[in-house]
LOMARDO-366183 format. One record per residue (C-alpha): residue in three letters; x, y, z. Coordinates in pm, whole numbers, plus 32768, in hexadecimal, padded with zeros to 4 digits. Each point is the difference from the previous one (the first is absolute). Example, Ala and Ser with C-alpha at 12.3 -4.5 7.8 and 13.67 -1.06 7.14 Angstrom:
ALA84CE7E3E830C/SER808981587FBE/
END
This chain:
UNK5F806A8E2D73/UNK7EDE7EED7FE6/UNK7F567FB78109/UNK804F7E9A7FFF/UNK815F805A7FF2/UNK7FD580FC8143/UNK7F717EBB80A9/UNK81017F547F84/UNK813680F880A0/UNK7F25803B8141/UNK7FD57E508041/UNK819D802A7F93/UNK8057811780DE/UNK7F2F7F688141/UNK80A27EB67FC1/UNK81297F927F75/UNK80D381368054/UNK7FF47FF0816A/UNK809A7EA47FA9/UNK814280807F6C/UNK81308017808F/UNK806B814A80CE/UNK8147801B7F54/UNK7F6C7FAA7E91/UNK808B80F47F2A/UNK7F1280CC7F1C/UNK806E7F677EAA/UNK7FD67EA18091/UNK7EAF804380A5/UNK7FA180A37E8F/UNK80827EE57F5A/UNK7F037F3180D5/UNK7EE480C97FCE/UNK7FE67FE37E87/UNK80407E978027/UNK7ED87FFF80BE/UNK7F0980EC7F21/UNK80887F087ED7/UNK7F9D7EE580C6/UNK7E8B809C803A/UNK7FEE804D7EA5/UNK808B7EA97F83/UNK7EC17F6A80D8/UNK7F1980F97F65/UNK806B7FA67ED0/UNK7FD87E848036/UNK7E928043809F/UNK7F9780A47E6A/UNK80AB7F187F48/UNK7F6B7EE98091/UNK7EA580987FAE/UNK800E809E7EC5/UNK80927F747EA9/UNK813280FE7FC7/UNK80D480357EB5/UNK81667FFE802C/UNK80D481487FF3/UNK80A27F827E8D/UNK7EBA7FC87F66/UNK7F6881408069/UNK813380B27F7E/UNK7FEF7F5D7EB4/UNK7E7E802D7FB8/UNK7FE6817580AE/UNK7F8A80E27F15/UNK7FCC813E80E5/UNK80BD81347FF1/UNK805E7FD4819C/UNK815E7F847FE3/UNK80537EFC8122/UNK80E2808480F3/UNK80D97F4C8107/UNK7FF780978182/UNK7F2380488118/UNK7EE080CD808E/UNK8032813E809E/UNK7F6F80308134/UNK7F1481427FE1/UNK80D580C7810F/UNK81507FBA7F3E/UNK808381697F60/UNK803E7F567EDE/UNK7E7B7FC77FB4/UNK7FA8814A8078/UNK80E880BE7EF8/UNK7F487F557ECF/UNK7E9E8078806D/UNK7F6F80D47EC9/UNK7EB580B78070/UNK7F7980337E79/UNK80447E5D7FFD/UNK7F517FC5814D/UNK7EDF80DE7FC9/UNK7FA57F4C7EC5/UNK80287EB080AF/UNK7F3F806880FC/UNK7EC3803F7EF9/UNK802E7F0C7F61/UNK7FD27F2F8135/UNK7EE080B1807A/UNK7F477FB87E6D/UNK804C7EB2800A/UNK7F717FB0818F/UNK7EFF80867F71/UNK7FC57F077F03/UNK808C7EF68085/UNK7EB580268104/UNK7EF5803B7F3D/UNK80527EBC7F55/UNK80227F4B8110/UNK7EAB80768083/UNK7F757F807E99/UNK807A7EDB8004/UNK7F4E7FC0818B/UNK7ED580687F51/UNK80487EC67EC8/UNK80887F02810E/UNK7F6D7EAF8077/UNK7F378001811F/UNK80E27F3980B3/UNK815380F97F89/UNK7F2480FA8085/UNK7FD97F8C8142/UNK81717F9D8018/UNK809481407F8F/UNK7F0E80DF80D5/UNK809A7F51813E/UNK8164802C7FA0/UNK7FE981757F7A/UNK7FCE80B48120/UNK81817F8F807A/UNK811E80AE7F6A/UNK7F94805E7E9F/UNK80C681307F79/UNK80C780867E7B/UNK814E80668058/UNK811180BD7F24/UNK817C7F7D8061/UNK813380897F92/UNK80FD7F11804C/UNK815F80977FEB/UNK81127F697F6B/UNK818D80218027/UNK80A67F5C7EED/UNK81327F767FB9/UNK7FF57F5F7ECF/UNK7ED97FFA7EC4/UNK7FD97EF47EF0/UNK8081804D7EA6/UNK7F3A7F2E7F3B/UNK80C380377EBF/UNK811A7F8D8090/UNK7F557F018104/UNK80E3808E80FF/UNK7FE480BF817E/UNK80A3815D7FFB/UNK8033810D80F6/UNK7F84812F7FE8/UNK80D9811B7F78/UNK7F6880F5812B/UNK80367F9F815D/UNK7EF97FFD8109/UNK7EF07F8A7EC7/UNK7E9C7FF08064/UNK7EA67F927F52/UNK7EBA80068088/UNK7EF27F3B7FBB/UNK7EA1806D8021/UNK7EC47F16801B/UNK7EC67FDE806E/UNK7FD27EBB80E1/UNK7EBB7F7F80B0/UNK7FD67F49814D/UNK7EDD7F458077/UNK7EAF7F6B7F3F/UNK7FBA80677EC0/UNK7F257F8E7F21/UNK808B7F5A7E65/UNK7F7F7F9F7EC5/UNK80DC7FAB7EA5/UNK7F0A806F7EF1/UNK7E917F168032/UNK80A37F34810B/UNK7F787FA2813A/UNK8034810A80F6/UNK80C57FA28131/UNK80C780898131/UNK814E803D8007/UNK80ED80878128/UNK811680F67FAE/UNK810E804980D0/UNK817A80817FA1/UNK81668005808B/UNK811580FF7FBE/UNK816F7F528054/UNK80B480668143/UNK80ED80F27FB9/UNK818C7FB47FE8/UNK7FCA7E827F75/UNK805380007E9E/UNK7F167F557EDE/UNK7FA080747E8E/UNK7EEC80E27FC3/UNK7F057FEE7EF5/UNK7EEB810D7FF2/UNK7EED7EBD8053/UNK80FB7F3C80FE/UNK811F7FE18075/UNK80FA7EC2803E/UNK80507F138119/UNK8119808280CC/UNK816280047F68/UNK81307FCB80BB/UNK80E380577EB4/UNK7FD381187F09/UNK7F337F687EE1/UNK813A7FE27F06/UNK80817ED480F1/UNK7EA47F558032/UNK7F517F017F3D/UNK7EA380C17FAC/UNK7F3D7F017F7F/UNK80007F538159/UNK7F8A814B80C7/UNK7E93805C7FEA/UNK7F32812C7FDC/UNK7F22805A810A/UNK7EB680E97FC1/UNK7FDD813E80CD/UNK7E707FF37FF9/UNK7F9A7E8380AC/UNK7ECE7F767F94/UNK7F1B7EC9808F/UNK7EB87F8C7FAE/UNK7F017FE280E9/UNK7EF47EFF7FF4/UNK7E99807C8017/UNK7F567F6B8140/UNK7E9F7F257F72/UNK7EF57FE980EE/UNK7FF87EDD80C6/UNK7F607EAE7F59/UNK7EB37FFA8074/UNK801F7E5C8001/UNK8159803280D6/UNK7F8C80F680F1/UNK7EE57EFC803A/UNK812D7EC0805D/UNK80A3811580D9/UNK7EC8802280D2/UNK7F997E737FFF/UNK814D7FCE806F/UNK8006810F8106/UNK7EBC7F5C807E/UNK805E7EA17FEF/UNK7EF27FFA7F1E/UNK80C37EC77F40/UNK7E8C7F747F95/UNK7FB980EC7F03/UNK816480237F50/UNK7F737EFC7F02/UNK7EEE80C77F9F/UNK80B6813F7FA9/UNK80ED7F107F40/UNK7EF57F887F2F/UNK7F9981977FF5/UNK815B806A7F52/UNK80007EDD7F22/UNK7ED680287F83/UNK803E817A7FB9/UNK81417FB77F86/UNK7F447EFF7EE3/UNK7F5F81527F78/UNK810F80EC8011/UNK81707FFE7FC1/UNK80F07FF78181/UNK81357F727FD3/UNK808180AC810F/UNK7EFD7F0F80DE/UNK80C07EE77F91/UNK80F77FE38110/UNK7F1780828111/UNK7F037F057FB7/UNK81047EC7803E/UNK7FF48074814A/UNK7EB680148035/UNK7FDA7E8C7F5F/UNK80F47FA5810F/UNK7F3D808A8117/UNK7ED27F6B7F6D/UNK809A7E8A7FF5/UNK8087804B8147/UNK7EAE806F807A/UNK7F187EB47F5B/UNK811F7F4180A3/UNK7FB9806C8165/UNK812380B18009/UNK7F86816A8058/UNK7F0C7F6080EE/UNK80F87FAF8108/UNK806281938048/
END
C-alpha cells in the first residue's frame, strides 16, 4: 500500500465509519466504501487533468507501439496474497541493480548539470534540493480482468484466473535538475501516484486511465484520458531582485516620494542602452507615481 493511500484509509477509518449505521450490513457498508475511494480518485483525477495536456485512452491505444499490452483492472495492494505469489527473486534482484546503476547516473548528471546552470537556476535549485529529493524503483501490481487485443480491437479475459502483471519503474520525487540536448537548463519537480487499490481503470506501462465505472468493452475510450504515473512541473528560477525596484521599495517604505522621479529617469535611461521589456509594465507604475507625485499628490501623506 502507498502511503497516500494509508492516509487515505486512516482519514476514512477515523471519519466516515463511525458515521454509519449500527445495523449496516457488511455488503452495504462495502458497497459504500468503494463509492467513496472512486469518488477520491475521480477528484484526483480532475486535479491532473486540469494541469497537464492528456491523450485520450483510444488514441494511445491506436499509436502504442510497446510490447506492454494494456490491461483492464486494479492495483494490488502490496499485502494482498495474490501479489505476494508472483514475486520472482532472479527478477527482483536484477531490478534491484539495475536501479541502483541507474541512481547512480541519474546523480552524477544532475550534479553536472548544477555545475553548467545559470547563476540564478543555481541559486534556485540549491534552496529547493535539500527537501525531499530521492530515485525510487515501484512495482505496481496489477490484477487483471481483461487485456486489449489489438488485432481484433477488442477487451478479452484472461484464459487463467486470478491474472497478474507487474510493472516495474523507476520514478523520482522532488527537484531535479533538465536539459533537452543544448537547451537551457531548468528545474523541474517530479512527483508520482500509484491508483488506490480496488477502483478499476486501464493500465499502460507509462499511465494509467481515469477511473472506469464499466469494463472498457461498454465505454467510449476516446472520451477517458490517460494519466502519467511520474508528475512533472517546472519551476521558475528565482532572479535577483532589480536593483532599480528594490530602490522604489525603500523610497516608498520611507515616504521618500521626492526622489521616485529620479530613479525613474535612472531605469529609463538604462533601459535606452539595453534591452528590458519586462520593465515595461513596472515602469507605468512608476510614471503614475511620478505624475501623482509633481501633482502634489504624494505630498499630502
Amino acid at each position: 500500500m502507498t502511503l497516500r493511500s494509508t492516509l487515505f484509509l486512516l482519514i476514512f477509518a477515523l471519519f466516515v465509519l463511525p458515521k454509519a449505521h449500527a445495523f449496516e450490513s457488511p455488503e452495504s457498508s462495502k458497497g459504500e466504501e468503494l463509492k467513496t475511494e472512486k469518488s477520491f480518485e475521480e477528484k484526483i483525477d480532475s486535479i491532473i487533468s486540469k494541469r497537464l495536456h492528456l491523450p485520450s485512452v483510444r488514441s494511445k491505444l491506436d499509436s502504442s507501439n510497446t510490447k506492454f499490452i494494456a490491461v483492464y483492472g486494479h492495483v494490488l495492494e502490496a499485502n494482498d496474497k495474490r501479489a505476494l505469489e508472483t514475486t520472482d527473486d532472479e527478477d527482483l534482484f536484477v531490478a534491484e541493480s539495475l536501479f541502483y546503476l541507474l541512481n547512480e547516473q541519474l546523480m552524477q548528471r544532475n550534479d553536472l548539470l548544477l555545475k553548467k546552470a545559470t547563476p540564478d537556476v543555481r541559486n534556485t535549485y540549491k534552496q529547493l534540493m535539500n527537501r525531499f529529493n530521492f530515485i525510487s524503483l515501484e512495482r505496481v501490481k496489477i490484477l487483471v480482468d481483461y487485456y486489449y487485443d489489438k488485432a481484433r480491437d477488442k477487451w478479452i479475459r484472461p484464459a487463467k484466473d486470478q491474472y497478474v502483471i507487474t510493472i516495474t519503474m523507476v520514478v523520482k520525487s522532488g527537484y531535479f535538475l533538465y536539459q533537452d540536448r543544448d537547451s537551457a537548463i531548468e528545474i523541474r519537480r517530479y512527483g508520482y501516484y500509484i491508483p488506490n487499490p480496488n477502483v478499476k481503470r486501464i493500465f499502460f506501462n507509462d499511465g494509467y486511465s481515469e477511473v472506469l465505472w464499466k469494463n472498457p468493452n461498454e465505454t467510449s475510450l476516446s472520451t477517458v484520458n490517460v494519466l502519467p504515473y511520474q508528475l512533472i512541473e517546472k519551476i521558475q528560477s528565482r532572479k535577483k531582485p532589480n536593483e532599480n525596484r528594490q530602490k522604489i521599495l525603500n523610497l516608498l517604505k520611507r515616504r521618500n516620494f521626492s526622489t521616485i522621479p529620479l530613479v525613474i529617469d535612472e531605469i529609463d535611461e538604462y533601459c535606452k542602452k539595453n534591452s528590458c521589456p519586462e520593465e515595461i509594465k513596472y515602469k507605468r507604475y512608476l510614471n503614475t507615481l511620478g505624475i501623482l507625485y509633481r501633482a502634489g499628490m504624494l505630498r499630502r501623506f
